[in-house]
N, C-alpha and C positions, 0 to 999 in steps of 0.2 A: 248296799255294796253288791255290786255285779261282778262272777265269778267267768271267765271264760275256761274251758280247758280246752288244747287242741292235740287230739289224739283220743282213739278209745281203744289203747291198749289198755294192760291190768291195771298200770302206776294212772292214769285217767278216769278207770270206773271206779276204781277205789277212791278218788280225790273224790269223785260227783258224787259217792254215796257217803260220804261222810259228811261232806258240805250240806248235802242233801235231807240227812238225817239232822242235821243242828237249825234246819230250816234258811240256809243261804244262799238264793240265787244264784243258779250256773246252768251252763247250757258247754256239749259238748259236740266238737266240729271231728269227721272223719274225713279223711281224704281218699279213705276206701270204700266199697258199695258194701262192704260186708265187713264183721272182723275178720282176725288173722287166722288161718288155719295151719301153719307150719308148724312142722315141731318143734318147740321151743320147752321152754323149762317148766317143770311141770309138782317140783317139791320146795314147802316153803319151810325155811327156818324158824325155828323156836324162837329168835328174837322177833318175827315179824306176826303171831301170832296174833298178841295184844288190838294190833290194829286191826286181824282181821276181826275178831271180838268186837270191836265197836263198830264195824261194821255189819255185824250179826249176820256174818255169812259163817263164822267157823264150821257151827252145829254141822252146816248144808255141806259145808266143802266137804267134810269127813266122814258123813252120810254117803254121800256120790261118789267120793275117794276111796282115800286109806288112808290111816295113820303107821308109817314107815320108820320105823325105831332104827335099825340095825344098819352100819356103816362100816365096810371092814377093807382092809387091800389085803391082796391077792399076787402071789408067783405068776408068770406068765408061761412056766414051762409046764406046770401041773396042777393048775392055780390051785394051790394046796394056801389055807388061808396065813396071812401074815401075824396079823394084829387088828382091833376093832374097835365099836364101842356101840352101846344098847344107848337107847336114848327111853327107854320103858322108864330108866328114873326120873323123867321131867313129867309122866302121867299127872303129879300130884305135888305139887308147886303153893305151899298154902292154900289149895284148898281149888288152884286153876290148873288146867291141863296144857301144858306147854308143850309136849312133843310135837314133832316135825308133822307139817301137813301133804298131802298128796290129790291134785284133782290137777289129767293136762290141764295147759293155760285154755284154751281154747274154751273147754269147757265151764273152767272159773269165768272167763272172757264172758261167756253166755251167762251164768248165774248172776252175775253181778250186772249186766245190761239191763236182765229183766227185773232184779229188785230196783233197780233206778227209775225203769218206767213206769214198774205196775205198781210199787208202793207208792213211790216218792213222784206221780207223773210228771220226769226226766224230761231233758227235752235233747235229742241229738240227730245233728245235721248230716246224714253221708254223703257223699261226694262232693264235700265240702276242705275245699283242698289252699290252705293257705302258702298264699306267693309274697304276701310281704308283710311288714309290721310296719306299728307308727305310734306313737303316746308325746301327752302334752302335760301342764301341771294339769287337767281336770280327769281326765282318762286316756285310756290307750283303746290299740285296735286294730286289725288286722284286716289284709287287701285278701278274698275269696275266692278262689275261682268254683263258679257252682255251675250246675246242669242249666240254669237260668240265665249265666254269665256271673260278670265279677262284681261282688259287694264287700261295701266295708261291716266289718260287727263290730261295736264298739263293749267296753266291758271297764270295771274299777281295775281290775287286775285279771292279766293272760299268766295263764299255767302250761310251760312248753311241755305234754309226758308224750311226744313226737318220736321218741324212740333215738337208735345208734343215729342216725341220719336227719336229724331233729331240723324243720326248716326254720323253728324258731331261734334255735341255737345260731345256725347260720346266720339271722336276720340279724343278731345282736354283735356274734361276734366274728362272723364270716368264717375263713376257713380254720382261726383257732381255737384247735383242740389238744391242749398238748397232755402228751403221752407218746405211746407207743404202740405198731400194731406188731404181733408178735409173726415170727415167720414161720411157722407148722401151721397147719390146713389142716381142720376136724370137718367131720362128718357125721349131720346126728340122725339116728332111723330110730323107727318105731318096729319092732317086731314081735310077733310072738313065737316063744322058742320055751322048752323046757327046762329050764335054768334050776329048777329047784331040784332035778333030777342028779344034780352037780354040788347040791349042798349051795347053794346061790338063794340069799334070801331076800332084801331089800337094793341096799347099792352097794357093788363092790367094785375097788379100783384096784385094777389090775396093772401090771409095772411092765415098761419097757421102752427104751430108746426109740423105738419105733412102730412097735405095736401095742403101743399102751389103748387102754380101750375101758370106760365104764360103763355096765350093766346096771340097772336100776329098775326094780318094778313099777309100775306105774298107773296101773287099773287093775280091778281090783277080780277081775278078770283072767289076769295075766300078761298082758301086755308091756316089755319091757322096752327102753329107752336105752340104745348103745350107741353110745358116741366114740368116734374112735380115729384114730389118727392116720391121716394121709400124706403122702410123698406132696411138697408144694409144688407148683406150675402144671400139675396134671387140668386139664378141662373137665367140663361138669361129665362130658361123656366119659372119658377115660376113666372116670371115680367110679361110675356105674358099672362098667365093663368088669373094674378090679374087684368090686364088693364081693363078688360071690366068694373069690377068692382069700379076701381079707379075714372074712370069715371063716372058712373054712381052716384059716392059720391060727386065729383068735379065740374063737368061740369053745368053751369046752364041751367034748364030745366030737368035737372038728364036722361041723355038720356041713351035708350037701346043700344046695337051694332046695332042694323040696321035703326036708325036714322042719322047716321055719317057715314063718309067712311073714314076709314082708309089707309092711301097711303105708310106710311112708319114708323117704330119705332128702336132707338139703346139706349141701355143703357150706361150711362157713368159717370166718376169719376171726379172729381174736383179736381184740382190742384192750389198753389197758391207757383209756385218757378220762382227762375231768375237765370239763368248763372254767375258764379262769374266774367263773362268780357263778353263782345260781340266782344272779336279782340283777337287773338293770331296770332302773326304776319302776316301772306296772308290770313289767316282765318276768315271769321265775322258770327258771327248769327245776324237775323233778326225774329222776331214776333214770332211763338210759337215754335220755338228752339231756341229762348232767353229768353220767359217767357210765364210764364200762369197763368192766372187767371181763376177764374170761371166765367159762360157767363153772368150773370146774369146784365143785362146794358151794353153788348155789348163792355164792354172794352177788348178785346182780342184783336177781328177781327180790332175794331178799331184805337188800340193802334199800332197793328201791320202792319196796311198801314201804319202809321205817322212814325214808326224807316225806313220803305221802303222810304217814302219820303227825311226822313235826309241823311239814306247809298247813296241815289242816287245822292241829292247834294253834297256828301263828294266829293265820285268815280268822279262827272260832275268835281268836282273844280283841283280835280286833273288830270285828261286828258287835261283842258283844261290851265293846269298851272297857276291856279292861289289860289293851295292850296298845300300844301307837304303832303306825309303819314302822317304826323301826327295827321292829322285832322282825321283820323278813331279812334285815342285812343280820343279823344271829344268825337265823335260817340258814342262812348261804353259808354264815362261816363256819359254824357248827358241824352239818352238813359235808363240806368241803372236807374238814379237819378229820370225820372219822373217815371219809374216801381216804386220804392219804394214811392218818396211819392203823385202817384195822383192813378196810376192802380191798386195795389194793395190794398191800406187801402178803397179807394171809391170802388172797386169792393166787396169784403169784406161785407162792408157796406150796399152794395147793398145786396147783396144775406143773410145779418139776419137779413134788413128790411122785406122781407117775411118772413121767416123760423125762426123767433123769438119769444119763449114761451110765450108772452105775447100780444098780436097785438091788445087788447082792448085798453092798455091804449097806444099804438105805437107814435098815435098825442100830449101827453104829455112827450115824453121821445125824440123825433126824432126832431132834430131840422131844417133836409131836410124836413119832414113832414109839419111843421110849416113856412116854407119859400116858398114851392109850394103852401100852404093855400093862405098865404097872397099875394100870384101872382095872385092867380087866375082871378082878376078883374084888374093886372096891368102887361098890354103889356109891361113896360121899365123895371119892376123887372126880367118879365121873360127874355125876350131878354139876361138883364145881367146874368141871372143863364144858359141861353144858350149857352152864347157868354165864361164863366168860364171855359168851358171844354178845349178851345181853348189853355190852358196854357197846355195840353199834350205835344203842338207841340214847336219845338226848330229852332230856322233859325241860321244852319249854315254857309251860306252864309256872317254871317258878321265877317267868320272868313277867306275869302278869302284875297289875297292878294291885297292891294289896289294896282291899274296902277300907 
């Protein structure tokens, strides 16, 4: 059984080192000469741990990283803090370390490339840029445009992790994607700035109809991650022009440009859609060419290792006979059913907890508001509101065939 994946963002190296690791032929197709270096998401969920674990990258990530416990919002007028929550209680989990992980993607992007090549010698294609698909009953396969011109690669089964703009998604189901893209315009930088001189310790989300904005450390260095919210129809230049200013409105301490270093800024659009299937016969999507959310709480990145951990059990249960195809159409529904009801309405939720017209009266209306309150002094409420998220994840495994 021949594994294709196409893409070598996270939710693709993660698939080839797991495959990799269970001994299952795959080969991964880039359409870029390099990976991605934008700033993108950078802290993974306590539910998405597990998988990094068998992938025996955790240790490394959190070596290289940080492990970032602390999550609280923030006034926008004095950001005097609101309400929070420590995640130090997931440390010790029977006996596993569950807390929240921290390494940019970028740099996961690179750790996990090279356990694929140098342990598992990986095998991946750059500028290998797929323009169509095609599958029969015996296999499927994909039309390439490469440096050499264009070839087909054939495979048992294609894994689309192609990202928001997946062309394998398109191939299957052209332009539908239903959902919604949301109308406010974020802006994510990387800067270094002295945050903790403000009482600023991990991630904090700070409130406001319009200048809602979160802070997050991010290396271990110092290096924080503020994403923050833009007037819509401005161009990329007009967003640049106004930063300095934005900040100077937002940031606490109201800093000038040459108090902060700027390292990196992209603007970007929010989306909240899902694929009407993640399986069309040899075909599957995975993580942001099966859905998207906006970042806001991390259920993307995070959502999208946990579909990579279920695809990988399916594929495991079938190499090793002791599941049929059909355990990919579970996959898909499964998969599908927690996007609709934990990723998307909790993500959602998350992002008009900040950016919601009213954030005075937020602690009377919010009923997460009022359940991190009343944590705050009690270690077993939290633990259970951390341990809640863990209903992302699905064990397909107990659909193998019993011996």
């Amino acid at each position: 059984m021949a594994t294709l994946i196409v893409g070598a963002g996270p939710s693709g190296l993660l698939l080839a080192l797991l495959l990799s690791k269970h001994g299952i032929p795959n080969e991964i197709l880039e359409a870029s000469h390099q990976l991605d270096q934008q700033p993108r998401a950078a802290i993974y969920g306590s539910a998405a741990i597990p998988d990094l674990r068998r992938a025996d990258i955790i240790d490394e990530v959190r070596r290289r990283g940080m492990t970032p416990t602390s999550v609280c919002w923030r006034r926008f007028e004095d950001h005097s803090w609101i309400t929070g929550m420590d995640a130090e209680v997931m440390a010790d989990v029977d006996g596993e370390d569950l807390r929240m992980a921290c390494l940019v993607l970028d740099q996961l992007d690179q750790l996990m490339l090279d356990e694929y090549l140098s342990k598992y010698n990986g095998k991946i294609s750059w500028k290998h840029r797929v323009v169509g698909t095609g599958q029969d009953e015996n296999q499927a396969w994909v039309d390439v445009d490469t440096p050499d011109g264009e070839k087909k690669v054939y495979a048992d089964y294609i894994i689309g992790c192609d990202g928001g703009t997946s062309t394998v998604r398109k191939s299957l189901f052209g332009d539908e994607f239903p959902g919604f893209t949301w109308d406010k315009q974020i802006v994510a930088t990387n800067i270094y700035y002295d945050f903790e001189k403000y009482g600023f310790k991990d991630s904090s989300f700070i409130l406001h109809p319009e200048h809602f904005f979160m802070a997050a450390k991010i290396t271990p260095d110092g290096m924080y991650r503020v994403t923050y919210g833009e007037t819509p129809g401005l161009t990329w230049e007009q967003m640049k022009e106004r930063q300095p200013w934005k900040f100077e409105l937002m940031l606490p301490g109201h800093p000038k440009p040459d108090e902060y270093k700027m390292v990196s800024m992209s603007p970007y659009r929010m989306h909240q859609r899902c694929a009407p299937s993640f399986r069309k016969g040899r075909f599957l999507l995975a993580a942001d060419a099966a859905h998207l959310c906006n970042p806001w709480g991390g259920m993307g990145i995070t959502g999208g290792f946990i579909d990579i951990g279920g695809l990988y059990d399916c594929l495991a249960g079938i190499w090793d006979g002791k599941a049929d195809d059909s355990i990919l159409d579970l996959y898909s529904e499964k998969r599908r059913e927690k996007y609709k009801t934990i990723i998307d309405p909790v993500s959602q939720s998350n992002f008009l907890r900040v950016s919601g017209d009213d954030p005075d009266t937020l602690m009377e209306r919010d009923p997460v508001m009022q359940l991190c309150k009343k944590a705050e002094n009690d270690k077993v409420l939290q633990k259970e509101m951390y341990m809640s998220s863990f209903e992302l994840r699905y064990d397909f495994t107990q659909h193998y065939k019993k011996a």
